[in-house]
C-alpha positions as CSV (number, residue, x, y, z in Angstrom):
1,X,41.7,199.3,40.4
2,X,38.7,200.6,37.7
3,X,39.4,203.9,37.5
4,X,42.6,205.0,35.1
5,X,44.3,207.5,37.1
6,X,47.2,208.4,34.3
7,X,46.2,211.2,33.3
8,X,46.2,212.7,36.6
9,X,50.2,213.0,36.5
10,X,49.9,214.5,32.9
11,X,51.9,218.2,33.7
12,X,53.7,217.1,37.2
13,X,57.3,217.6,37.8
14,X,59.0,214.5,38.7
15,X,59.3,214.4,42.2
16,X,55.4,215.8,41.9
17,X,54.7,212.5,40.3
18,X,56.6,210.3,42.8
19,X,54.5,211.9,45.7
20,X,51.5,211.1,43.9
21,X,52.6,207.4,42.9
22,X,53.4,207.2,46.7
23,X,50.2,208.2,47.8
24,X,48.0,206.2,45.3
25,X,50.0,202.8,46.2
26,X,51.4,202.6,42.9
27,X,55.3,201.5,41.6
28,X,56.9,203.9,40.0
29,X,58.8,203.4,37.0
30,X,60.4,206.2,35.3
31,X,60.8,205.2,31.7
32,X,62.2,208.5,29.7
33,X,63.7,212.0,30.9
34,X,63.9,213.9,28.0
35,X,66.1,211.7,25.4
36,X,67.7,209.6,28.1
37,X,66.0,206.3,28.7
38,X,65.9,205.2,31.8
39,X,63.2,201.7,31.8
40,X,62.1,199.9,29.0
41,X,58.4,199.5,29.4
42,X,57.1,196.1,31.3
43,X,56.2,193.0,29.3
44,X,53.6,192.2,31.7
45,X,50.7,194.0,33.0
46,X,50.0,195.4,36.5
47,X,47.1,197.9,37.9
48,X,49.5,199.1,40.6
49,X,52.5,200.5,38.1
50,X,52.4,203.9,36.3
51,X,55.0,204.6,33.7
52,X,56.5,207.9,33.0
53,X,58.2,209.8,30.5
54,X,59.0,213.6,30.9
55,X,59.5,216.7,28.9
56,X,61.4,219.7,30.1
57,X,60.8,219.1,33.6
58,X,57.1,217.6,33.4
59,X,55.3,214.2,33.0
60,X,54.2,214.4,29.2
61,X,53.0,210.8,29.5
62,X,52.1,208.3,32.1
63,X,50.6,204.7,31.2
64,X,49.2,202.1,33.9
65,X,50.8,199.0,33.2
C-alpha cells in the first residue's frame, strides 16, 4: 500500500475508526484510551495495521505499522 492513510482516522470516535479499519482491510490495534494502555506498539512492521491511541472520545493518533 503507497498511500499513508493515518491521518485519515485523526478526529474519529472509536468505533468510527474500527468501521474505517474494516473497510480499508487493515488490523486494528488499539494501543491507548486515554491513560489506560491497551497494546504495546508492534516490533515488526506491517502496511495492513493502524495503531490507535485516543483522547476524550477521539483518535488523537493513528500510525501504519
Amino acid at each position: 500500500m503507497s498511500k499513508d492513510y493515518s491521518k485519515d482516522f485523526l478526529g474519529m470516535t472509536k468505533k468510527d475508526s474500527q468501521g474505517k479499519a474494516e473497510r480499508y482491510n487493515f488490523i486494528y490495534r488499539l494501543i491507548r484510551v486515554d491513560d489506560r494502555n491497551f497494546l504495546p506498539y508492534p516490533d515488526d512492521t506491517r502496511d495492513d495495521r493502524i495503531c490507535i491511541e485516543i483522547d476524550k472520545g477521539r483518535v488523537t493518533k493513528a500510525s501504519i505499522n
